[in-house]
N, C-alpha and C positions, 0 to 999 in steps of 0.2 A: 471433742472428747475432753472431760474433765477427771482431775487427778487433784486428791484433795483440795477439792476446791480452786486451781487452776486449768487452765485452757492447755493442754498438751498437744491439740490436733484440730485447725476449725478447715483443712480440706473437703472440699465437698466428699461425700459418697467414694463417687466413681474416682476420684483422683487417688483418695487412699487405696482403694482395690487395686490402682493399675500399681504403685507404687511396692506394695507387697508380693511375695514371692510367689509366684505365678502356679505352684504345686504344695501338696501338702501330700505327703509320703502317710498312710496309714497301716496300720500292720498290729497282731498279738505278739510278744516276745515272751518264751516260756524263761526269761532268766534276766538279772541284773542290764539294764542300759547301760553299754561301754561308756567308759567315761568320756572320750572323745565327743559325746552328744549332749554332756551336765548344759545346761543354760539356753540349750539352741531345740531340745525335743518338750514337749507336753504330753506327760505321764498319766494317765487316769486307769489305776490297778494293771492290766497288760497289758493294755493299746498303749500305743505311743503314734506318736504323730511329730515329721518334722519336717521343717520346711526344704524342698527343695525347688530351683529355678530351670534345671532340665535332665533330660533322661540320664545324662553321665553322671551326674549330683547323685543320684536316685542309684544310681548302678554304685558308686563310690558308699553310699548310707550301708547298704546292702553289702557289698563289701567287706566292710568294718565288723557289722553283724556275725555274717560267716567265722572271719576269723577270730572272734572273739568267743566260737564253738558256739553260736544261741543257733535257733532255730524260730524262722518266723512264720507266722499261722496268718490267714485273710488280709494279703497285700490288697489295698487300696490306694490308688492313686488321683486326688480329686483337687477342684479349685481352690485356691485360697477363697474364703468366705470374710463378711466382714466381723467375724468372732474371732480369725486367724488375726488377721490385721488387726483390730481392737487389741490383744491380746499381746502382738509383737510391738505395738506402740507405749502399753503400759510398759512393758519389760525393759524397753529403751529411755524411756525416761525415766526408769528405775536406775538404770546405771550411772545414767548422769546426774541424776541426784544426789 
């Protein structure tokens, strides 16, 4: 993967997949994402989407949710893909830049 012009990621495929976070948490939220989620969820209008690595993560996101009064509509729990990882790679090389 390249990042202006630099090599960020030359992992085969399958190695970045195993390496990323093994769930990806989907769901509508009728109201503001807690801020506890700024940098670590991907936003597009309701959906949100964030990574988690097992069911307690998942139960923990959810959690947060509740008590922050939202209500969440079409929970989806699906793979990381390599659009997920693509995606967590830029953002990590974003910080350390």
């Amino acid at each position: 993967m390249l990042k202006t012009g630099k090599v960020v990621a030359l992992e085969r495929t399958s190695e970045l997949l195993k390496a990323a976070s093994s769930n990806v948490l989907r769901f509508k939220l009728d109201g503001p994402l807690p801020p506890q989620f700024e940098g670590k969820a991907r936003v597009t209008g309701r959906i949100v989407q964030l990574p988690a690595h097992d069911a307690h993560e998942i139960e923990q996101h959810l959690a947060v949710i509740r008590e922050a009064g939202l209500r969440v509509e079409d929970v989806e729990i699906r793979k990381a893909d390599l659009e997920d990882v693509f995606l967590d790679v830029m953002k990590e090389r974003e910080a350390v830049a």
